[in-house]
C-alpha positions as a printed Julia matrix, in Angstrom:
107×3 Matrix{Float64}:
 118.83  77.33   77.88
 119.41  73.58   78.3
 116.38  71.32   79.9
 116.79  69.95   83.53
 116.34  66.72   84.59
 115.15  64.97   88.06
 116.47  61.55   88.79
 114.89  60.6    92.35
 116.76  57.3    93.52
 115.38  55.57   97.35
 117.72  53.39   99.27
 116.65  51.19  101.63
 117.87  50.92  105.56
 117.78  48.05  107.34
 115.53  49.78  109.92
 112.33  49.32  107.39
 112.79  53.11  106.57
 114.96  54.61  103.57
 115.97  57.34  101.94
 114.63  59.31   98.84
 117.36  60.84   97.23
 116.72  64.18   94.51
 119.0   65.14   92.19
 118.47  68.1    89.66
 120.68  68.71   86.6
 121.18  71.13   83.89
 121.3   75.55   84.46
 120.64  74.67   88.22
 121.68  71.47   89.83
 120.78  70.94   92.95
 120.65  67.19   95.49
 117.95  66.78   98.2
 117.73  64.06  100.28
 115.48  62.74  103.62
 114.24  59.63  104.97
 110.86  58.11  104.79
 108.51  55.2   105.53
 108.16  53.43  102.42
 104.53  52.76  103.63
 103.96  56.03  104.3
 104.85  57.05  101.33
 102.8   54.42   99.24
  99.85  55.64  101.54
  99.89  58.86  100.14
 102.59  60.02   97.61
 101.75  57.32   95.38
  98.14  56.81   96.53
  97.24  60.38   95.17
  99.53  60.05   92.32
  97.52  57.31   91.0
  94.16  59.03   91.35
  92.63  60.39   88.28
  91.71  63.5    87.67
  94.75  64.59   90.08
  93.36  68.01   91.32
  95.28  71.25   91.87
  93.67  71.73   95.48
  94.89  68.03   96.33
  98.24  67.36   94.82
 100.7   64.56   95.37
 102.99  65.79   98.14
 105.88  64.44   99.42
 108.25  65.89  102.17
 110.95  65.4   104.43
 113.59  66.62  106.76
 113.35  67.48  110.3
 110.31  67.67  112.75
 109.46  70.01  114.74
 109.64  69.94  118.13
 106.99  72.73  118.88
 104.74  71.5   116.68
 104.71  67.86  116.02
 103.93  66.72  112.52
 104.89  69.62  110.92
 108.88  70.14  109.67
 111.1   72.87  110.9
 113.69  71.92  108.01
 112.4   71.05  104.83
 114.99  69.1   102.95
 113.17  67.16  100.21
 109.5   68.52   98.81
 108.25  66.51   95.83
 104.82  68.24   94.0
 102.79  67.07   91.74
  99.58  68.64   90.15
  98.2   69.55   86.71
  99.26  71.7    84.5
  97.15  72.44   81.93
  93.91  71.04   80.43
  95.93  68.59   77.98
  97.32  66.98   81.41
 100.45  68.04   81.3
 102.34  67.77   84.56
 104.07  70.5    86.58
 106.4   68.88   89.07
 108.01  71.15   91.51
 111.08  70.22   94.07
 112.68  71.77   96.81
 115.65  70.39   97.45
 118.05  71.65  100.71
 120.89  70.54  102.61
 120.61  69.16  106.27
 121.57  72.17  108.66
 120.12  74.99  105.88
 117.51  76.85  107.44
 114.97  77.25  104.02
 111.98  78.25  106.33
């Protein structure tokens, strides 16, 4: 069984937003990709990450794809998902992606 590896790459728009781009390699490859406020982002992705201890019941989410109509701020396509919580007691790490094409329904 060979080790995978997640390369996350963001490119800028000239709107102020941009795009996180997920790529997984190795027995399952996989690319993910949806657009964010950088701000955002900081705000809470990064915000979280940086908090120590980073808690199971409060992990650093981030997520993107398209919203929902019915019920605003939530997505109804979900086409990038970044976790990440503790693992074990050593602080090890478990970082979990969902990655999905736009027009996949992965409800």
């Amino acid at each position: 069984m060979s080790a995978s590896e997640l390369q996350v790459a963001y490119q800028a728009d000239d709107d102020g937003t941009g795009q996180i781009i997920a790529t997984v390699t190795g027995e399952f490859s996989a690319r993910g990709a949806a657009w964010f406020n950088p701000i955002e982002v900081k705000r809470t992705f990064v915000t979280t990450l940086r908090s120590f201890p980073l808690t199971a019941n409060n992990p650093a989410l981030v997520e993107g794809g398209f919203g929902s109509t019915e019920n605003p701020g939530n997505l109804e396509q979900c086409h990038l998902r970044i976790v990440v919580k503790p693992h074990d007691i050593r602080g090890t790490l478990l970082v979990h992606v969902d990655l999905s094409s736009e027009g996949l329904d992965n409800a």
